[in-house]
C-alpha positions as CSV (number, residue, x, y, z in Angstrom):
1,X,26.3,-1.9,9.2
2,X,28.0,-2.7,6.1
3,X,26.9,-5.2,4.2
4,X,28.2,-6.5,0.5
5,X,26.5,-5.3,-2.2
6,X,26.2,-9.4,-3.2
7,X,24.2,-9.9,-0.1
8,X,21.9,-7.0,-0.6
9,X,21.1,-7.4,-3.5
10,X,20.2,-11.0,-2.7
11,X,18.2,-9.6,0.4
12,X,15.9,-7.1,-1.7
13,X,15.2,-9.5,-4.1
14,X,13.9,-12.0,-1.4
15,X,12.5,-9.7,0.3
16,X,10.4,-8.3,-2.9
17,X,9.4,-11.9,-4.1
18,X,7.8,-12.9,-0.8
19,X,6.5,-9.7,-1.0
20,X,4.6,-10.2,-4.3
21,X,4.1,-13.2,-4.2
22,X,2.0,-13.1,-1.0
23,X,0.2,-10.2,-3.0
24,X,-0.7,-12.2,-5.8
25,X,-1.9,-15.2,-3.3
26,X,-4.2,-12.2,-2.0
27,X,-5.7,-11.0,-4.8
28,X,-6.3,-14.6,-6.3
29,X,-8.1,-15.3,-3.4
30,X,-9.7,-12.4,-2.1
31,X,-10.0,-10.5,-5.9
32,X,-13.2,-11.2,-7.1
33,X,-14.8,-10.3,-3.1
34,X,-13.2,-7.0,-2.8
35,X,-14.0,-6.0,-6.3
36,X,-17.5,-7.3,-5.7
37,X,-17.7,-5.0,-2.3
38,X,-16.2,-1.7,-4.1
39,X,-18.9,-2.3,-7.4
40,X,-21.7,-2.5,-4.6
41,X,-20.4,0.6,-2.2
42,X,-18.3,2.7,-4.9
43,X,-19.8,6.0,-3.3
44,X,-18.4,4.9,0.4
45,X,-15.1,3.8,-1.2
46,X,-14.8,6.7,-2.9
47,X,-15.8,8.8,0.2
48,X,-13.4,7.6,2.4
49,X,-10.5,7.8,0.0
50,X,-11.1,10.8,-0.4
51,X,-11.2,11.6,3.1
52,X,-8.0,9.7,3.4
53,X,-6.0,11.9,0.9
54,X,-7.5,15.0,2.5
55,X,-6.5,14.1,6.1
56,X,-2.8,13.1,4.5
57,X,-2.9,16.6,3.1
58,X,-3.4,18.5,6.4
59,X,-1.1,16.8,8.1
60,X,1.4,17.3,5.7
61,X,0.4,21.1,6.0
62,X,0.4,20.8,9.6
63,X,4.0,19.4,10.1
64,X,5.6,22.1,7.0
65,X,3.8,25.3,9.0
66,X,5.5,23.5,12.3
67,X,8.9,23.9,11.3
């Protein structure tokens, strides 16, 4: 597909301020709860990001010994 760079250009930045802009909607609306939720359960949050990098971790291990 080619497309002009015109129209790309055009298309990322549409693409990027719905993007945001849906973010920011978010996070005025739903801001103070979350922050409220991760001041009462840090030690969970922390936890399971933790968890989340260390799974992300051996799978990238796991796919690079594959090869």
């Amino acid at each position: 597909m080619q497309y002009s760079l015109p129209k790309f250009l055009v298309a990322i930045a549409i693409g990027r301020f719905v993007r945001y802009t849906l973010l920011a909607f978010l996070g005025a609306i739903y801001g103070p709860q979350i922050l409220s939720l991760f001041s009462r359960h840090a030690n969970v949050a922390i936890f399971i990001g933790v968890a989340i990098v260390v799974a992300a971790l051996v799978a990238v291990l796991l796919t690079r010994h594959r090869r």
